[in-house]
Structure formats: structure tokens, C-alpha cells
N, CA, C and O atoms as CSV, one atom per row, in Angstrom:
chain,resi,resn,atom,element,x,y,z
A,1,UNK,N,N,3.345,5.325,-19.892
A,1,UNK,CA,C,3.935,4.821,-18.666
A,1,UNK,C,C,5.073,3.870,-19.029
A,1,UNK,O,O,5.037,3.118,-20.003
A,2,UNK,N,N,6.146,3.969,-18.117
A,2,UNK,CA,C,7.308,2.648,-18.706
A,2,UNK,C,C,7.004,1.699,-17.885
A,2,UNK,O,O,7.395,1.724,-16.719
A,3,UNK,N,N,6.348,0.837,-18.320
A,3,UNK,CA,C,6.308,-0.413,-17.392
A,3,UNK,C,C,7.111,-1.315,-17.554
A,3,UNK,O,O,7.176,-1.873,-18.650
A,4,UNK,N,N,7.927,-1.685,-16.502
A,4,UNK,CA,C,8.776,-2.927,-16.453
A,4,UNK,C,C,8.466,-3.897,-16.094
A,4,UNK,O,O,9.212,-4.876,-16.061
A,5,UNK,N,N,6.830,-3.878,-15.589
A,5,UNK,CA,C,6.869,-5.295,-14.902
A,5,UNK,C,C,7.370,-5.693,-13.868
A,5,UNK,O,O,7.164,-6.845,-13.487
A,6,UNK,N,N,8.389,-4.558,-12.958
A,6,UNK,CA,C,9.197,-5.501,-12.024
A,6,UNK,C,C,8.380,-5.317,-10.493
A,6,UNK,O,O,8.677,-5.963,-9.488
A,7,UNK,N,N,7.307,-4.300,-10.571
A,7,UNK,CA,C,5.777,-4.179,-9.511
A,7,UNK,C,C,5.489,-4.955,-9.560
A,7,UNK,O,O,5.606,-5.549,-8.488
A,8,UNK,N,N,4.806,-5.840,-10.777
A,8,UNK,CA,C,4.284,-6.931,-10.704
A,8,UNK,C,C,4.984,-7.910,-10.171
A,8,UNK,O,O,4.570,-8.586,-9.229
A,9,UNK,N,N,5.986,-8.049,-10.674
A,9,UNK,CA,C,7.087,-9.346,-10.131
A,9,UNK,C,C,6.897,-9.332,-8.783
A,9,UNK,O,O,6.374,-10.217,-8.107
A,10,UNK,N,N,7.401,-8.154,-8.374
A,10,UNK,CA,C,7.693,-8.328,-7.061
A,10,UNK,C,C,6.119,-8.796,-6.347
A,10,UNK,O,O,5.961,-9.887,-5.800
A,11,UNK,N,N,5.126,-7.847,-6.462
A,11,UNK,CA,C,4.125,-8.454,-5.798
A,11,UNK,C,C,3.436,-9.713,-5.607
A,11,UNK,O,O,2.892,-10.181,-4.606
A,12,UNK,N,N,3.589,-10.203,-6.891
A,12,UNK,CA,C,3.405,-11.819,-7.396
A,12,UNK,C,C,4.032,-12.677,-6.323
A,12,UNK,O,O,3.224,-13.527,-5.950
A,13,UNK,N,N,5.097,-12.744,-5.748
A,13,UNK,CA,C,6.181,-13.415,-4.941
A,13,UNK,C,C,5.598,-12.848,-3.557
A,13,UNK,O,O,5.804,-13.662,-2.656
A,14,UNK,N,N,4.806,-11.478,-3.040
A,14,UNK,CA,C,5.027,-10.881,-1.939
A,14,UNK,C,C,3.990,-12.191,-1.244
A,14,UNK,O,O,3.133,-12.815,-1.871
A,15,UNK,N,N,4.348,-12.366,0.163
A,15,UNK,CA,C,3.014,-12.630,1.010
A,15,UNK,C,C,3.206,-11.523,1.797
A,15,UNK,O,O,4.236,-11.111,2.331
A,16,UNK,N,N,1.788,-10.977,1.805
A,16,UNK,CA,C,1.224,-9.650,2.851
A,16,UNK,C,C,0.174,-10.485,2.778
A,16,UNK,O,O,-0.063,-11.444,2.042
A,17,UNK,N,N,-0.923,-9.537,4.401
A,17,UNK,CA,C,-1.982,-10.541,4.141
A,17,UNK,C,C,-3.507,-8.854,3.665
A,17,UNK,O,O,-4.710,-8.822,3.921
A,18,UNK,N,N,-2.587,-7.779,2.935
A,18,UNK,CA,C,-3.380,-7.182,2.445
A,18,UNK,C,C,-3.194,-6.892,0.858
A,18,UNK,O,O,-3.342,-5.832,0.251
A,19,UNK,N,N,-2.859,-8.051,0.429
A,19,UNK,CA,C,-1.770,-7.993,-0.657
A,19,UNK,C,C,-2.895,-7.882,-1.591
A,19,UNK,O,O,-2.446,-7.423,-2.642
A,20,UNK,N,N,-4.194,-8.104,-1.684
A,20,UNK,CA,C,-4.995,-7.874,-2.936
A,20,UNK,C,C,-5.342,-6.165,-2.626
A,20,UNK,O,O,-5.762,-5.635,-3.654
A,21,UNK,N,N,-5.258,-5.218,-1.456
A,21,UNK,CA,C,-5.644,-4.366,-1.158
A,21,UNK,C,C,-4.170,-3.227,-1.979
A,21,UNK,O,O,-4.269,-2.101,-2.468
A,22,UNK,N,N,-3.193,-3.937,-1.859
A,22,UNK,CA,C,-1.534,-3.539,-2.695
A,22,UNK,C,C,-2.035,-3.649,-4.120
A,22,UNK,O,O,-1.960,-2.665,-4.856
A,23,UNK,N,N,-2.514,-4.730,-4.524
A,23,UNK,CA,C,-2.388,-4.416,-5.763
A,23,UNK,C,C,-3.744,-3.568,-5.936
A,23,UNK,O,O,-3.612,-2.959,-6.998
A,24,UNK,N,N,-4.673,-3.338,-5.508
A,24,UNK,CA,C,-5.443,-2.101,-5.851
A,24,UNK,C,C,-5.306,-0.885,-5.980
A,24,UNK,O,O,-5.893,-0.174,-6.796
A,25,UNK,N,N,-4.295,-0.467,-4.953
A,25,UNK,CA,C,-3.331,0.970,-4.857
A,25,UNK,C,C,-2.267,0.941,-5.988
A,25,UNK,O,O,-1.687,1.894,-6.509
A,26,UNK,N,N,-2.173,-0.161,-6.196
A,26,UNK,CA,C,-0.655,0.098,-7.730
A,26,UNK,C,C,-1.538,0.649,-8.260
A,26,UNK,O,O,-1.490,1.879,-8.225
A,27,UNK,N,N,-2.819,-0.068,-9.037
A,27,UNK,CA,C,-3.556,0.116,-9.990
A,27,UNK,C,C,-4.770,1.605,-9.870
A,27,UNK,O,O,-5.329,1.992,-10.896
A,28,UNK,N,N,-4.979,2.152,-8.792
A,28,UNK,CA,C,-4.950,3.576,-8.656
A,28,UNK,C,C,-4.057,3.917,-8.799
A,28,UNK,O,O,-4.228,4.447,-9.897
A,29,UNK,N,N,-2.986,4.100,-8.541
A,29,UNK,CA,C,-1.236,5.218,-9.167
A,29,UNK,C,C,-1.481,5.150,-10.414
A,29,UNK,O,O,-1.702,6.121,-11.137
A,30,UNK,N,N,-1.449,3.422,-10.918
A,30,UNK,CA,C,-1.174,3.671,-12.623
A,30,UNK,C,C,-2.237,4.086,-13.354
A,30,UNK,O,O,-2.168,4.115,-14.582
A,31,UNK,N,N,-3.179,4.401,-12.783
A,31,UNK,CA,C,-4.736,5.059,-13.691
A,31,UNK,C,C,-4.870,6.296,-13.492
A,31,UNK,O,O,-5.843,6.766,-14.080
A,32,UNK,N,N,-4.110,7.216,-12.724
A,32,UNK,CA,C,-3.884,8.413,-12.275
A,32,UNK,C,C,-2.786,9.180,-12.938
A,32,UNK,O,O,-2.272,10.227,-12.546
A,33,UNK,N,N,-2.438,8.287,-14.312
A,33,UNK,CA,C,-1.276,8.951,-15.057
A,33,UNK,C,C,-0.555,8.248,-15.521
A,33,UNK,O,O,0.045,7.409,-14.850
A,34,UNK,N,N,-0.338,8.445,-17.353
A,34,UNK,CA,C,0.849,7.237,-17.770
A,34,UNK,C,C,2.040,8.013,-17.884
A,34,UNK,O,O,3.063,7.331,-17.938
A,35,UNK,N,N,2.178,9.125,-17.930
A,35,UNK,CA,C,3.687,9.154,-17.302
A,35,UNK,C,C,4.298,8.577,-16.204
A,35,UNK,O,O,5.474,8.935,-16.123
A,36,UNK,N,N,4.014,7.960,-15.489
A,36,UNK,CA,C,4.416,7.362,-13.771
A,36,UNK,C,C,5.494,6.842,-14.577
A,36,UNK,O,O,5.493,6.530,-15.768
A,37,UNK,N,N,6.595,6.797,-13.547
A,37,UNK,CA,C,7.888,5.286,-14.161
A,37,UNK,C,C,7.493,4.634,-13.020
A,37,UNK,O,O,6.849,5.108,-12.084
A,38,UNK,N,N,7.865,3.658,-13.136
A,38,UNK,CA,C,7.539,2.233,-12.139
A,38,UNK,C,C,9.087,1.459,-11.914
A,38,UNK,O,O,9.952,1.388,-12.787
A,39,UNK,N,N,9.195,0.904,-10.512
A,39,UNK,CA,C,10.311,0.333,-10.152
A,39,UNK,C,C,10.307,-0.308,-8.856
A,39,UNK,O,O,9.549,0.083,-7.968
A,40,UNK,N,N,11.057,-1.209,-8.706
A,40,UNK,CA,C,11.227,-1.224,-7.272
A,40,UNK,C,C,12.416,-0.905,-6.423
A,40,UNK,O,O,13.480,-1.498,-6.607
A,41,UNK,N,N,12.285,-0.050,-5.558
A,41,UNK,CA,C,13.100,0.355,-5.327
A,41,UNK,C,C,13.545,0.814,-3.294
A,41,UNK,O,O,12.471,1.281,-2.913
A,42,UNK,N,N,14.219,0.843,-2.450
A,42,UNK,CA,C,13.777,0.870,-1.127
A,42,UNK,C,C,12.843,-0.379,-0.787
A,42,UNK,O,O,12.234,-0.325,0.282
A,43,UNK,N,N,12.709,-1.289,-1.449
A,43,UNK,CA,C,12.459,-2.834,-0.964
A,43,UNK,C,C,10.904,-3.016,-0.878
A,43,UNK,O,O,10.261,-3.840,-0.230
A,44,UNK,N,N,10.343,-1.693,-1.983
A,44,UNK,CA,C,9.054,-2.144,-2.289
A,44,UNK,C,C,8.813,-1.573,-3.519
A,44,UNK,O,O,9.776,-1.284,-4.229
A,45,UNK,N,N,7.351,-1.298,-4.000
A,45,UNK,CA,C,6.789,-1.166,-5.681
A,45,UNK,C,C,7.360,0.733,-5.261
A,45,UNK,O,O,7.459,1.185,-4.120
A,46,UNK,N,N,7.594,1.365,-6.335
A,46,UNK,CA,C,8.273,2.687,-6.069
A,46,UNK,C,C,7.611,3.002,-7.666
A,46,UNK,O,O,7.465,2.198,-8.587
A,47,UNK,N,N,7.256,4.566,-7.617
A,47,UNK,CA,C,6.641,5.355,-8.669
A,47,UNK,C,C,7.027,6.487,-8.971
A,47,UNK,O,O,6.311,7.192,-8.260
A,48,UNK,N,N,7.802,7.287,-9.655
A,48,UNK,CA,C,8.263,8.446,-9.801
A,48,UNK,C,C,7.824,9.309,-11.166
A,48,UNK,O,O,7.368,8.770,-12.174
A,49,UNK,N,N,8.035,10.684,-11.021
A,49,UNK,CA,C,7.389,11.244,-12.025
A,49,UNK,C,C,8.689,12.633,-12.278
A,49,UNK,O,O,8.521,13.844,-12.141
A,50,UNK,N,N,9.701,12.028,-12.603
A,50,UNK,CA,C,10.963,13.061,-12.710
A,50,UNK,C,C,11.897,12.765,-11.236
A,50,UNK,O,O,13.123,12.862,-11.281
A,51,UNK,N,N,11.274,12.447,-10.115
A,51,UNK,CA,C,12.327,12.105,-9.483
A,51,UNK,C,C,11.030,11.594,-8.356
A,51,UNK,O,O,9.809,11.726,-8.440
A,52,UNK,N,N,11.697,11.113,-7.547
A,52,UNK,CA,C,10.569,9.543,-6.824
A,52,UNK,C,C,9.607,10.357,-5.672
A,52,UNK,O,O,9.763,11.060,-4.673
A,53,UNK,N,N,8.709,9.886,-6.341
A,53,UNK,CA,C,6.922,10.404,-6.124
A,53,UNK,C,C,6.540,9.312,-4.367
A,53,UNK,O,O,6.490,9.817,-3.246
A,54,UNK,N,N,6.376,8.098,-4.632
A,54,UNK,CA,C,5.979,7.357,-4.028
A,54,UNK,C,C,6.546,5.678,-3.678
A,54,UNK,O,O,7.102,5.043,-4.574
A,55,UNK,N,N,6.397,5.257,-2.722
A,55,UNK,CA,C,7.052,4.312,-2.609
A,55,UNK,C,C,6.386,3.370,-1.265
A,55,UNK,O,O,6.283,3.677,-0.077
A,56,UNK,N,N,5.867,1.713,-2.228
A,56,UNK,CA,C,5.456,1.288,-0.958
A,56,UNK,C,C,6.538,0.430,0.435
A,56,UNK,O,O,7.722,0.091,0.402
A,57,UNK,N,N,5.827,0.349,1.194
A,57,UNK,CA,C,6.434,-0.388,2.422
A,57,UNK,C,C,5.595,-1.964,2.484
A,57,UNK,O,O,4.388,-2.070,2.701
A,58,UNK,N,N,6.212,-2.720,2.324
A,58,UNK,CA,C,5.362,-3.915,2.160
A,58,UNK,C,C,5.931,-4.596,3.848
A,58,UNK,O,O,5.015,-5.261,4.330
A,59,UNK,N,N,6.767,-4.569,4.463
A,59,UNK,CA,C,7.327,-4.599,6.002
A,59,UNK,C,C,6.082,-4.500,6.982
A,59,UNK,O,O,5.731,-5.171,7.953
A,60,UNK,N,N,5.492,-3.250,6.254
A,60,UNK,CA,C,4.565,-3.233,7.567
A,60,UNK,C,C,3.047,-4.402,6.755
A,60,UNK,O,O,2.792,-4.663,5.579
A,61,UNK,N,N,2.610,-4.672,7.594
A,61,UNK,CA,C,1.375,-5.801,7.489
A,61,UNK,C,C,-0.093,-5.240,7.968
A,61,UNK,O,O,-1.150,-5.547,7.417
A,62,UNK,N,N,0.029,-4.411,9.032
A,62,UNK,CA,C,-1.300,-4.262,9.235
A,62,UNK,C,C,-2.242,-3.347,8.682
A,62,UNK,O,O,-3.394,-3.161,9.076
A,63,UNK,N,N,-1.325,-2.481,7.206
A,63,UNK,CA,C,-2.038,-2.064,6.542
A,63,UNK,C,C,-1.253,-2.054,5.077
A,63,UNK,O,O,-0.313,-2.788,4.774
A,64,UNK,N,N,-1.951,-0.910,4.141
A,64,UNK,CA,C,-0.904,-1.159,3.104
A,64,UNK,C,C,-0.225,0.650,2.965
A,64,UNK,O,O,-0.808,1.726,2.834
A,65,UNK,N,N,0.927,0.359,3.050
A,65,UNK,CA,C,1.454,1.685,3.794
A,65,UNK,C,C,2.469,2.443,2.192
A,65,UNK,O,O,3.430,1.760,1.837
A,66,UNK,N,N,2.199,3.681,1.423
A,66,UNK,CA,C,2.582,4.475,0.585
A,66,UNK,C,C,3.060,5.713,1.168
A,66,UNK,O,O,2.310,6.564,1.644
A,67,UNK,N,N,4.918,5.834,1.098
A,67,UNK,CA,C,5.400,6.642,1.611
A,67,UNK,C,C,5.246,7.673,0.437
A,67,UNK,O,O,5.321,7.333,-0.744
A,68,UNK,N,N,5.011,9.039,0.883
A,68,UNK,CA,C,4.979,9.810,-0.526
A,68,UNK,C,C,5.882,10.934,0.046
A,68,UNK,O,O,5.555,11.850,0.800
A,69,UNK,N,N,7.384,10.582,-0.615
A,69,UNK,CA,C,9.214,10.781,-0.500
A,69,UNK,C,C,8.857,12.360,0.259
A,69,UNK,O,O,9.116,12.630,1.432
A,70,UNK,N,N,8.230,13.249,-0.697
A,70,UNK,CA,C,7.997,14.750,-0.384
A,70,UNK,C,C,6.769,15.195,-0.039
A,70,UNK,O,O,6.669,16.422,-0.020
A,71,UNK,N,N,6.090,14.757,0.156
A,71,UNK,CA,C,4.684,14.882,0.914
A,71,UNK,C,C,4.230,15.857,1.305
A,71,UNK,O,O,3.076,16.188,1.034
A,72,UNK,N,N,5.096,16.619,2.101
A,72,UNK,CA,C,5.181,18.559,2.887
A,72,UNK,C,C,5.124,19.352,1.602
A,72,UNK,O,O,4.895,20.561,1.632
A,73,UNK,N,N,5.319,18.727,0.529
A,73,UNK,CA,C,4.933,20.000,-0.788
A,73,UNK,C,C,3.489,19.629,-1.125
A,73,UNK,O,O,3.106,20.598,-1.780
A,74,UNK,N,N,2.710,18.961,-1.059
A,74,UNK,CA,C,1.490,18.443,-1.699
A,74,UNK,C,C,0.404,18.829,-0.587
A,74,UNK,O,O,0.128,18.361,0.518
A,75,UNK,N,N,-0.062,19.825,-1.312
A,75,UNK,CA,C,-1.735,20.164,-0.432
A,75,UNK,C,C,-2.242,19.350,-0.270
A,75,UNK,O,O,-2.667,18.952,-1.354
A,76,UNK,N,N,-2.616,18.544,0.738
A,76,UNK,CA,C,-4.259,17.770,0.357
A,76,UNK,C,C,-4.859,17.530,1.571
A,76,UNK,O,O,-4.622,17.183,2.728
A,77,UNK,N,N,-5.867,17.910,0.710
A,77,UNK,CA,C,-7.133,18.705,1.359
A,77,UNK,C,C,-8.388,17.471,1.470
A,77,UNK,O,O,-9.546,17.638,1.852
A,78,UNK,N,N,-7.810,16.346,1.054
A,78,UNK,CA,C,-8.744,14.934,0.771
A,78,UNK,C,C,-8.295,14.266,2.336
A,78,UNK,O,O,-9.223,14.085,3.125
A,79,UNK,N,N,-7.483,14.056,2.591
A,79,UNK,CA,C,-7.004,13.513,4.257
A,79,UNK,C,C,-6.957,12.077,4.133
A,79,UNK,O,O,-7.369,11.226,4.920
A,80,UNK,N,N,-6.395,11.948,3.027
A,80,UNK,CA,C,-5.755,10.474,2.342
A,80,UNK,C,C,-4.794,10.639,2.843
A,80,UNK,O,O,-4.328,9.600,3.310
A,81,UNK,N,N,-3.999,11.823,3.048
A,81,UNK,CA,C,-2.088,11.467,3.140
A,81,UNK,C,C,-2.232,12.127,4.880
A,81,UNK,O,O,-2.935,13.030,5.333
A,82,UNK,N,N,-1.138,11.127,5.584
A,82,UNK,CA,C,-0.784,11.557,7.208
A,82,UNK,C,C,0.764,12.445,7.093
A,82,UNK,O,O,1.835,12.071,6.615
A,83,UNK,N,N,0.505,13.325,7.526
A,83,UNK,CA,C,2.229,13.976,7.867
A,83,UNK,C,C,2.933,12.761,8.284
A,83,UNK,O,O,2.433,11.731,8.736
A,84,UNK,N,N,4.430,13.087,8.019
A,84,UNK,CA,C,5.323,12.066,8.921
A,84,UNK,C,C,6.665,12.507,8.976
A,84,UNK,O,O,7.127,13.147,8.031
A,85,UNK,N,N,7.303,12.255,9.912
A,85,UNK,CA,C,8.912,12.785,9.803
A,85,UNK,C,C,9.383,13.263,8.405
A,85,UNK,O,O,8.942,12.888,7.318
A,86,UNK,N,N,10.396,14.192,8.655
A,86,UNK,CA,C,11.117,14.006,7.679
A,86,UNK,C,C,10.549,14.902,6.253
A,86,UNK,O,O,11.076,14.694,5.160
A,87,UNK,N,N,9.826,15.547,6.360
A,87,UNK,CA,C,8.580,16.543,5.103
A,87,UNK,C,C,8.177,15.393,4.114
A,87,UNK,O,O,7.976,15.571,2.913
A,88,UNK,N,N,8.050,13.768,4.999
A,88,UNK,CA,C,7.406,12.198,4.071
A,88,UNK,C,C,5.752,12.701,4.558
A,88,UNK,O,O,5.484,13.570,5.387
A,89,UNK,N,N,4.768,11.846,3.751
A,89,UNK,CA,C,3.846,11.910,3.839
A,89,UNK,C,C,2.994,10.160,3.926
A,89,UNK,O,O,3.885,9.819,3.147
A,90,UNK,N,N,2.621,9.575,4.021
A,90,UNK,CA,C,1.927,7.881,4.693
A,90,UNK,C,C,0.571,7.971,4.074
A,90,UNK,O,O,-0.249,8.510,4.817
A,91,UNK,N,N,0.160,7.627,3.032
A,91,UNK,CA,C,-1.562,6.902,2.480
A,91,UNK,C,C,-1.847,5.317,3.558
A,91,UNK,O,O,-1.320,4.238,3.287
A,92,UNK,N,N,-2.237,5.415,4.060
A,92,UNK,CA,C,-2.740,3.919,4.651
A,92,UNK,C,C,-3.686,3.387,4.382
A,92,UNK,O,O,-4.673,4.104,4.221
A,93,UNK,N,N,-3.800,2.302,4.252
A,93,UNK,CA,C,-5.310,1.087,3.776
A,93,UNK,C,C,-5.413,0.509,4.401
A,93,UNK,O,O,-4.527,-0.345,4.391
A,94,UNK,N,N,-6.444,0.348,5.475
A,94,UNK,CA,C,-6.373,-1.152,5.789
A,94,UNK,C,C,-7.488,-2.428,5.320
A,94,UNK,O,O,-7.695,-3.532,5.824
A,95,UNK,N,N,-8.071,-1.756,4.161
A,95,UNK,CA,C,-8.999,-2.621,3.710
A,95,UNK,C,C,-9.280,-1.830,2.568
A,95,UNK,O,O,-9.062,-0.646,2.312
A,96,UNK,N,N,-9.984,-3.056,1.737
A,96,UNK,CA,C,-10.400,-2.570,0.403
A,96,UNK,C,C,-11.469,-1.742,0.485
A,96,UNK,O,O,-11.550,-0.880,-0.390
A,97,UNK,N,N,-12.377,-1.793,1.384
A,97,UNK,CA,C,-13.328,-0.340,1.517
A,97,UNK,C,C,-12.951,1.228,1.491
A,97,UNK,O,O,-13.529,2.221,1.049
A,98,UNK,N,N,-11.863,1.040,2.085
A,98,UNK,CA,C,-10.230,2.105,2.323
A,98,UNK,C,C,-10.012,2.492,0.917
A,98,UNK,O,O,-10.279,3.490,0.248
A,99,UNK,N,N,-9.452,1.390,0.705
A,99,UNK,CA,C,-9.143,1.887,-0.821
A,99,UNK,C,C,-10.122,2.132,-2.055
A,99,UNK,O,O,-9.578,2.867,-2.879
A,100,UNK,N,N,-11.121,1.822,-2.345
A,100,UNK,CA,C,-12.081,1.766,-2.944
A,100,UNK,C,C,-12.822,3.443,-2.576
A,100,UNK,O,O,-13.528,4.019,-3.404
A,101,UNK,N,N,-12.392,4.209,-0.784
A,101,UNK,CA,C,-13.383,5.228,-0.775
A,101,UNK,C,C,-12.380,5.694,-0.781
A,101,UNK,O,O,-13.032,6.700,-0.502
A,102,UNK,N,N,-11.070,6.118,-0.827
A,102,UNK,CA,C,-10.053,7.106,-1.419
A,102,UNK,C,C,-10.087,7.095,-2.963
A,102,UNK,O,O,-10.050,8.199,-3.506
A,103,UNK,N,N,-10.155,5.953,-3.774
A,103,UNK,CA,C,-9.568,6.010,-4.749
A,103,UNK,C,C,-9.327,7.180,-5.756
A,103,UNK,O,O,-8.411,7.328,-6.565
A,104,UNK,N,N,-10.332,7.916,-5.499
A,104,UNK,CA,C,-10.309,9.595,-5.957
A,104,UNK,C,C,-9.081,10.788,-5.467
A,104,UNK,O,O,-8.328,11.662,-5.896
A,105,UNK,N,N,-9.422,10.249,-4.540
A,105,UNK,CA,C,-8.018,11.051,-2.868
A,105,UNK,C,C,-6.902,10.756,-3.719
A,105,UNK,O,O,-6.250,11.679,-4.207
A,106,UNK,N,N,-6.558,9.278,-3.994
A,106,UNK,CA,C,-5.154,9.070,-4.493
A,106,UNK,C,C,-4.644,9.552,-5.277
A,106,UNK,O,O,-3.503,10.015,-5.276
A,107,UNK,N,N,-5.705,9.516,-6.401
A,107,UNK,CA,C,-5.567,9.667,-7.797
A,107,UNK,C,C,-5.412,11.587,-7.739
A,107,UNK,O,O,-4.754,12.018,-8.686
A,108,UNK,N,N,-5.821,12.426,-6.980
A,108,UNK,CA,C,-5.510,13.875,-7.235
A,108,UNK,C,C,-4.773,14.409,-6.098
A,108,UNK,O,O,-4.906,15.587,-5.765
A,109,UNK,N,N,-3.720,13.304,-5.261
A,109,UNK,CA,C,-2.497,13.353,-4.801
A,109,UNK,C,C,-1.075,12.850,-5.908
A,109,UNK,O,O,0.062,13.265,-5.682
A,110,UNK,N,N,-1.360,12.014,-6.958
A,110,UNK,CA,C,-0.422,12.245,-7.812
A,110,UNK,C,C,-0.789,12.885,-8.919
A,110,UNK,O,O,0.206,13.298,-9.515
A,111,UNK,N,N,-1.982,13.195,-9.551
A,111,UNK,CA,C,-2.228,14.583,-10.397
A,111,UNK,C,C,-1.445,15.626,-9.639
A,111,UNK,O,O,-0.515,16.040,-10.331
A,112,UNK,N,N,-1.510,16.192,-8.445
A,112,UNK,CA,C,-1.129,17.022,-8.234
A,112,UNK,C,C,0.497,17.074,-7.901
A,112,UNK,O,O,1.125,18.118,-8.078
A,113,UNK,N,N,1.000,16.110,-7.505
A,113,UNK,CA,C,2.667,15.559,-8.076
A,113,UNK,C,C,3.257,15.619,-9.219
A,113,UNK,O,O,4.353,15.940,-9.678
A,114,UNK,N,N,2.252,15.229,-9.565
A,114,UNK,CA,C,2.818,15.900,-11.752
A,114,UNK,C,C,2.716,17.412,-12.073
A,114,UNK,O,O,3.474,18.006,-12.839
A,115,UNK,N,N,1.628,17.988,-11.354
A,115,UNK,CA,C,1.822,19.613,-11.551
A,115,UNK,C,C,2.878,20.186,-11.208
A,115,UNK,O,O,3.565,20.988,-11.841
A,116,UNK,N,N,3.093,19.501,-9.546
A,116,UNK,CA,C,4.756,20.362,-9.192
A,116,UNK,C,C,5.580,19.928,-10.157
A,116,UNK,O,O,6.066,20.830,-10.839
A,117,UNK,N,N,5.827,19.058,-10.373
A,117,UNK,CA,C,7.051,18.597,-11.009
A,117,UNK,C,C,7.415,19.381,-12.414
A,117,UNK,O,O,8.518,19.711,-12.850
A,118,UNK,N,N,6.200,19.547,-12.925
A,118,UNK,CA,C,6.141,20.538,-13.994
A,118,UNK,C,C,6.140,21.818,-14.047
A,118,UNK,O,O,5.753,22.491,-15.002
A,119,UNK,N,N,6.616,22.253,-12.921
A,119,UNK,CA,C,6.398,24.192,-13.281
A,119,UNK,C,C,7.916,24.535,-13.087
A,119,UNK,O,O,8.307,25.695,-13.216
């Protein structure tokens, strides 16, 4: 994985008030694959795997909101990811129970981001 550190940075500084529930979702992405690159980018923590995979929204507050850029290509059959404009796809948390009973969901929504990317 290339870690820059600049996820962390940024989150370190963020106030959200689901911000320990944010850093649980980084840390599912980054255990779901060390190829990920890491960045921030669109004005939150951003993850790409050849060209940009995922990207959070730290704006919104009442949950912890992961836009996933191409979403309309990714089966999933777990009902972790919401359709949304645009062929984007939305993971939402609103609590660490959330995240804690996806954490599987997440993790074989970017396994399966690394497959496309690779064929």
C-alpha cells in the first residue's frame, strides 16, 4: 500500500461527530488490500486502485458517507452499497454496529474493485 499519511492527517484535524466510526471504515479499505493508494482528494480520505475506487464525504455528519466513483460496475449482492446518481454508488454508517456488521460487505466491495481493474 503507498501510504502517505495524508488520511490520517486529515482525519486527526477532522471534527465529525462519527469520526471514530471514519476511522474504522479507512481501516476496513486498508485491510481489504495493500495495493490501495491513499490520498485526499475531493475534500475527503480518497482510495484508488489504478484510477479512484472510493472517496469519503466528511460534509455530511449524520453518517459516515463512502462515495464509490463507479459503483454501477460492482455487483453487490451484500447491500452495503446504495445506487446513486450518476453510475456513483454510497456505503453509509451510522454507527459502529454498522460498521462492525458490514465489515465483510466492504472488504469484498473493494476485492471486487481490484478484479475489474485487473482484467
Amino acid at each position: 500500500m503507498t501510504k502517505t499519511n495524508k488520511i490520517d492527517d486529515f482525519v486527526s484535524k477532522l471534527k465529525h461527530p462519527l469520526k471514530a466510526e471514519m476511522e474504522a471504515v479507512i481501516e476496513i479499505i486498508r485491510e481489504a488490500s495493500p495495493k490501495l493508494e491513499e490520498d485526499v482528494k475531493w475534500g475527503g480520505p480518497s482510495f484508488d486502485y489504478k484510477e479512484p475506487m472510493a472517496t469519503f464525504n466528511p460534509r455530511v455528519t449524520d453518517y459516515v458517507a463512502v462515495i464509490f466513483h463507479k459503483g454501477e460496475l460492482l455487483s453487490d449482492k451484500t447491500g452495503v452499497l446504495e445506487p446513486a446518481p450518476k453510475g456513483k454508488a454510497y456505503a453509509k454508517f451510522r454507527s459502529m454496529e454498522e460498521v462492525k456488521a458490514h465489515k465483510g460487505n466492504l472488504q469484498k466491495v473493494v476485492k471486487e474493485w481490484i478484479k475489474l481493474m485487473n482484467r
